[in-house]
N, C-alpha and C positions, 0 to 999 in steps of 0.2 A: 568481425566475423570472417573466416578465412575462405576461401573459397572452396575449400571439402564442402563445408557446414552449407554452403548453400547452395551447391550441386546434391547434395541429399539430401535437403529439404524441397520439395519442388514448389511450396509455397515460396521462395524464395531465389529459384532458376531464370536466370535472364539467356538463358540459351534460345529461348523462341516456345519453349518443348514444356514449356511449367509456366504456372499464373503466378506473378506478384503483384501487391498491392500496385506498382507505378504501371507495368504491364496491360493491369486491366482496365487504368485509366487511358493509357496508349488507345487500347482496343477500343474502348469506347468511345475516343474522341476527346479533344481537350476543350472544346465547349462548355460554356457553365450549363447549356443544356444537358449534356452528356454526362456531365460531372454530376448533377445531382440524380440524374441517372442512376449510375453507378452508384453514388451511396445509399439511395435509397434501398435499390438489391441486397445491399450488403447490410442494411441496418435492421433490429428487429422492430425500430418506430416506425408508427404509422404516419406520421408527419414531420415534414422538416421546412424550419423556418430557413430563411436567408443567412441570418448568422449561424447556424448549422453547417450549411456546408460548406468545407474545406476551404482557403485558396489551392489556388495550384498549385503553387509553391511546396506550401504543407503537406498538397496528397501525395505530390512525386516526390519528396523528399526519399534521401537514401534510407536504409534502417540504421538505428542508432548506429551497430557496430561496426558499418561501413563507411561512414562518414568521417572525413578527416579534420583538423582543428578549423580549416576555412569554413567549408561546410557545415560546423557546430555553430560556429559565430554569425553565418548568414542565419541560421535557425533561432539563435538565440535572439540576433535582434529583431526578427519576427515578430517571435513572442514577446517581447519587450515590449515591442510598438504597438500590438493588438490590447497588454495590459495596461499602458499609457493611456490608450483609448478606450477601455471599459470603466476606467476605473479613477483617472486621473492622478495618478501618482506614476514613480519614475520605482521599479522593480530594480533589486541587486538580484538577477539572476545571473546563475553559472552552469559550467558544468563539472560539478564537484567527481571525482572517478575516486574507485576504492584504494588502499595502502595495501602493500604490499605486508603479508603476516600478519592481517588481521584479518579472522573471523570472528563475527558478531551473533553474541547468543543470550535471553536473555533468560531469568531465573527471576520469580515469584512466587514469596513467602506469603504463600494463603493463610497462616497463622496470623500473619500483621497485616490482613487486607481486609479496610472495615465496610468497604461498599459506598464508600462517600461518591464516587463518579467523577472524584475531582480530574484523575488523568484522560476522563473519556471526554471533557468539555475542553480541556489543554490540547490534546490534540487537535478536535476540530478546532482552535484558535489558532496552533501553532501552522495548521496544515491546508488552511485558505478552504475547510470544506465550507460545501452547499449552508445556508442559515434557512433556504426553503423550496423543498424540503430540508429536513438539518440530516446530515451524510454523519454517521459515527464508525469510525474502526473499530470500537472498543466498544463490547459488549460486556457487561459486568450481571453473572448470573447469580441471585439470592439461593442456594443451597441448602438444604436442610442436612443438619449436623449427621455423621455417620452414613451420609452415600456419598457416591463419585456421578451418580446417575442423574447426566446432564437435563433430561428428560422432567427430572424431577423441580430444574431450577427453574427459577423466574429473571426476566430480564426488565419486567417493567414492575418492579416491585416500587412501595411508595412508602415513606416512613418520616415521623416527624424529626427522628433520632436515629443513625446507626451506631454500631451494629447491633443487628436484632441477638441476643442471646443464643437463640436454639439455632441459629443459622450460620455458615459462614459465606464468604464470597470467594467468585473465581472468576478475574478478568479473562475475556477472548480476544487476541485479535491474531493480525496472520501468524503463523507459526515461521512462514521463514524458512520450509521443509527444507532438503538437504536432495531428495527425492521428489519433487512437486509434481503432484497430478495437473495441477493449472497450467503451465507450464507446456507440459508435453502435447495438451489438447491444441495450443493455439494454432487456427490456421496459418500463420504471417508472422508468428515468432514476435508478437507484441508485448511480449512478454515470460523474461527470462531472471535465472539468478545468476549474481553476480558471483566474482571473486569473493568478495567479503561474506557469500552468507546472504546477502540481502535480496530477495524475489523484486523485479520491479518492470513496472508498465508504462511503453513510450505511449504516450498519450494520441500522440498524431500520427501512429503506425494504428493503434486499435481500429480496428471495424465493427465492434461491438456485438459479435456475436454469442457470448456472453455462455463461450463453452466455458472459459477458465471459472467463472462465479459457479456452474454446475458441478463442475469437477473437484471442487476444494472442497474437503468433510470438514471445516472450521467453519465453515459462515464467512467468511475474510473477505470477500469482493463485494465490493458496491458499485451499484449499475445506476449513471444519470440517465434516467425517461427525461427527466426535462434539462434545460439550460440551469448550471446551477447558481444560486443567487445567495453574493452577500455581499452590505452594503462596503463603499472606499474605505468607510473609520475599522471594517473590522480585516480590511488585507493586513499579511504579513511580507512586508513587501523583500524579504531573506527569504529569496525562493530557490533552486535549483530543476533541472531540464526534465532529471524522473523521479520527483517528489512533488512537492506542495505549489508547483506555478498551477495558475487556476485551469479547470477542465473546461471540457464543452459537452452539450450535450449527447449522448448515445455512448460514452466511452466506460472503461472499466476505471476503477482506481480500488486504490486500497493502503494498509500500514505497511509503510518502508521502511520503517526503525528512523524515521527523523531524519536520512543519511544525508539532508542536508548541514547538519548541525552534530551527526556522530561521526560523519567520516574527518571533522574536523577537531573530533576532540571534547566536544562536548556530547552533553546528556540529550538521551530520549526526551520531550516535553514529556510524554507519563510520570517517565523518571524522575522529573525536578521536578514536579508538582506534588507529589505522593509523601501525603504527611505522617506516613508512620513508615518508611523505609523500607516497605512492601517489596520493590521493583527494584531489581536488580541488573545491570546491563554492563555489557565490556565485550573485549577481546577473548576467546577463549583458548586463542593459541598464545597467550601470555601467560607462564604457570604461575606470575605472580598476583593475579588479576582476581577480583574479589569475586566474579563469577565461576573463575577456575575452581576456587577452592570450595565452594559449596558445590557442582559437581562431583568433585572429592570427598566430602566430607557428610553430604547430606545423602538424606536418602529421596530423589529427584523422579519424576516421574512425568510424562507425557501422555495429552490427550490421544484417547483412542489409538494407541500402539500396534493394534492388527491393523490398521491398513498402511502400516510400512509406508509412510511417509516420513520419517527420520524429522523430524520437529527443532529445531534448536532454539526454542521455546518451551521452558521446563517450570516442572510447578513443586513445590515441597512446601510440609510442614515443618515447625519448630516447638516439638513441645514444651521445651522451656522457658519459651516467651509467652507470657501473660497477656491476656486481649486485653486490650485499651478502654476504658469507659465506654459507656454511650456518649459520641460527638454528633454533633448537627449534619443534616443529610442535607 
């Protein structure tokens, strides 16, 4: 973060003259009395347990983009140690950063999406969410054939067999905007996009005021009310710093495009789970990139286009592909 950006953010002003998240721990004392003080002000929960509130370490910590590679690694072995200690396993956390000439965008073919939910259950595997409550990024709406009119869809539809005939499906999750309302709401800048395309949220910068969850017309943000809970056998202990290391309670999260596993080359978990080749993901400043060319080539369309949110998350049909049987739901 250069210091224009945070001389004009005054969430973000260490001149004396603007509040930042470390600031108004300063102000209030560095007491764990004072400390839970302060986050409770800042939280919209009404109770906070002990493992709730922060170390100190964590609250004063710099914001992501002002931290240098020391300061990432005091951070990371942190979080290492606190997942060591919830969890009893030994986490490969890093901190994966974007490539250079790549944008990430992704393209699904609603003609081959049969509503199985298999990429909404791979996700939360791949991405260490909550088992209870169970956290989903991916909402997958049941459609009735001949409208777009979200209104009209079902998210808790239930079937012994998909897909339903008269219906089709259309997964949700973040779009990934280009223009994000989430984003521009945050007090503290908890949450920003990257070079690559990808929107993402420091976990231990959030204060959970849960303007970004209001602000986003997708549904995209999920808010932990409580401590989230899943058992040691179901971590994935391939984590990285702003993706899938595990939460705490009162924070935002949400879909990151997997950037722990796409900024190295591999697929989205939706992606490689998705048994009719539905999901489509890549680079789209590569012209030779399979998502480039259906861009090009298809006729592509994004949710809710008036509120100018630029989406790089695109939906098309193929009339020339044949829907699939009924397969098991």
């Amino acid at each position: 973060m250069s210091n224009e950006n945070s001389s004009a953010n005054p969430a973000l002003r260490q001149d004396g003259l603007g509040l930042s998240r470390r600031s108004f721990l300063r102000n209030s004392g560095a007491a764990v009395g004072g400390m839970a003080a302060a986050v409770a002000a800042l939280s919209p929960l009404l109770e906070l347990q002990a493992d709730d509130i922060p170390t100190v370490d964590a609250f004063i910590q710099k914001h992501y983009k002002e931290m240098d590679e020391g300061e990432m690694q005091i951070a990371l072995n942190r979080i290492s140690a606190k997942v060591k200690e919830r969890y009893d396993i030994e986490p490969n956390l890093r901190d994966i950063r974007p490539k250079e000439g790549v944008e990430f965008v992704y393209a699904l073919n609603l003609s081959r999406c049969i509503g199985c939910r298999k990429c909404v259950y791979a996700c939360v595997d791949e991405n260490n969410q909550s088992r209870s409550p169970e956290i989903q990024y991916i909402r997958v709406l049941e459609m009735p054939m001949g409208t777009l009119d979200l209104e009209a869809g079902k998210h808790d539809y239930d079937r012994p067999k998909v897909p339903s005939g008269d219906h089709f499906y259309m997964p949700i999750q973040c779009h990934q905007c280009a223009d994000a309302p989430c984003t521009k709401v945050c007090p503290v800048e908890a949450t920003w996009t990257e070079p690559d395309g990808i929107t993402v949220v420091d976990y231990d910068w959030c204060i959970g005021c849960r303007y970004c969850e209001a602000a986003c017309p997708y549904w995209a943000r999920r808010f932990n009310f409580s401590t989230p809970e899943l058992e040691p056998e179901d971590i994935n202990p391939d984590m990285s710093y702003l993706s899938n290391r595990p939460r705490e309670k009162g924070v935002m999260e949400k879909c990151h495009f997997c950037l722990h596993r796409t900024r190295e080359g591999k697929m989205p978990a939706c992606q490689e789970v998705c048994p009719t080749g539905a999901r489509k993901f890549g680079n789209v400043l590569d012209p030779r990139s399979e998502v480039s060319q259906i861009l090009k080539t298809k006729r592509v369309f994004v949710l809710k286009e008036d509120v100018g949110t630029l989406p790089r998350f695109f939906y098309y049909f193929d009339e020339r592909h044949a829907r699939p049987e009924g397969q098991e739901g």
